[in-house]
C-alpha positions, 0 to 999 in steps of 0.5 A: 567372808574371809575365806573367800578373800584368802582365796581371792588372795591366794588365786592372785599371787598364784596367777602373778606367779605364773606371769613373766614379762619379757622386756625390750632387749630380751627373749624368754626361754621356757624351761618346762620339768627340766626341758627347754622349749625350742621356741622363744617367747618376745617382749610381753607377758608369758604364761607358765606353770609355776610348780613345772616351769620356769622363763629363763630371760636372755638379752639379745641388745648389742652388749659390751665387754671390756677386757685387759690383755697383753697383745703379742707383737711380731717382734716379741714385745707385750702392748697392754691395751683395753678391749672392748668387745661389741656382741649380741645373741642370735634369739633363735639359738638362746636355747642351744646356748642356755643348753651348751654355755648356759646363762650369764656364761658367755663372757667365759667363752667369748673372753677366751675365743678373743684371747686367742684369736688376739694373739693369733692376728697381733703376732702378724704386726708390729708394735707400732701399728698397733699405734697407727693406722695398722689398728683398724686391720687389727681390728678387723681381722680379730673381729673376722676370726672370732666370728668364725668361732662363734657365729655357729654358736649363736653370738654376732660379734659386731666389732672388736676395739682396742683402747688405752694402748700402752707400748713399752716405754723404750718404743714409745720413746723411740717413736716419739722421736722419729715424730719429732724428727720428722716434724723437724725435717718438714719445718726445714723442707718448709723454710727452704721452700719458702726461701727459694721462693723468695730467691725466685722472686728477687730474681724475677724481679731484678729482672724486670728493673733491668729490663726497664731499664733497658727499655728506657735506655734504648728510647733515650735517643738524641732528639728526645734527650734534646727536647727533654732539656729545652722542655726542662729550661722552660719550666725552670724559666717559668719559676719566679725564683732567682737562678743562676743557668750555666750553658756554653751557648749552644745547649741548655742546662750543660748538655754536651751534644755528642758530635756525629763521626 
């Protein structure tokens, strides 16, 4: 009786131990007395041979690798900056790379192909893009040049990001104050803008009185002026207060008819 059950026991860790199981965001690669299969094995349980064989699992989800480098200006100045390199790898070539690169290696090779590409494409700009809108180009070109190196070795390069740019603290200075200046010279662009405005408006305006005025003034003719007097000696007339009218006989309120020539 216990014989069998050390049997049964034995007979389970032998087949657990020649189980793998492949996980989401992986491939397995069977490496058989020293020879690796050209074919992967997708997510899920692999059979092997344990004294022969063995399951080298390889991710192939997008990764992310972040690096510190000094980036080469076209002027000669070092910008330090964080990188970050978005990758992932190609599952037919995993056996090609656990051959040629190895496991858990490409951090080696896709640093270094960055690295030179990096310099190569920073040499072209100048410090300050790096700062600007120049950075996306940058991006860009670095991300097509080290695709170039390493899409035949099986690696998809999905995106290069620089981050955290310090530039050296004489230009970052220098900026600094062009950006003021600039912002400077639009709040003084802005103010005489807005006192033009209010120039034009003033004038606008001035010229709307006198025009009213001489609309005013030229239908001031004498029978109106007269009319308006004897209409304004009526409702003084009409009021209950005492008052006292001065005229020479002729016409109300002191008005002087000019005499016809």
């Amino acid at each position: 009786m216990k014989s069998k059950i050390v049997t049964s026991i034995g007979l389970a860790v032998l087949l657990l131990s020649s189980c793998a199981i492949v996980r989401q965001g992986e491939i397995g690669v069977k490496r058989n007395m020293g020879k690796l299969n050209p074919k992967f094995s997708g997510p899920g349980a692999v059979g092997f041979n344990p004294f022969t064989s063995k399951v080298i699992k390889m991710p192939i989800r997008t990764m992310n690798m972040e690096i510190n480098a000094n980036l080469p200006s076209k002027e000669g100045l070092n910008v330090v900056a964080v990188i970050s390199i978005l990758y992932r790898m190609q599952p037919e070539k995993a056996p090609a790379i656990i051959e040629t690169i190895g496991v858990g290696n490409e951090v080696n090779v896709i640093s270094s192909v960055f690295r030179s590409s990096a310099a190569d494409v920073c040499s072209r700009f100048f410090a300050k893009d790096m700062h600007s809108v120049q950075r996306a180009n940058i991006e860009k070109e670095v991300t097509e040049q080290m695709a170039k190196i390493l899409l035949p070795r099986g690696f998809e390069i999905e995106a290069v990001l620089l981050k955290n740019i310090q530039l050296p603290p004489g230009l970052a200075r220098a900026i600094e104050e062009k950006l003021e200046a600039e912002q400077q010279a639009q709040r003084m662009e802005f103010l005489l803008d807005r006192e033009k405005r209010e120039a034009q408006r003033k004038i606008i305006e001035a010229e709307g009185i006198r025009d009213s005025q001489k609309i005013i003034a030229e239908g001031l003719t004498k029978p109106i002026i007269e009319w308006q007097s004897i209409e304004a000696f009526r409702e003084l007339a009409k009021s209950p207060n005492s008052k006292i009218i001065m005229t020479d006989g002729k016409t109300p309120l002191l008005i002087n008819p000019t005499n016809d020539k």
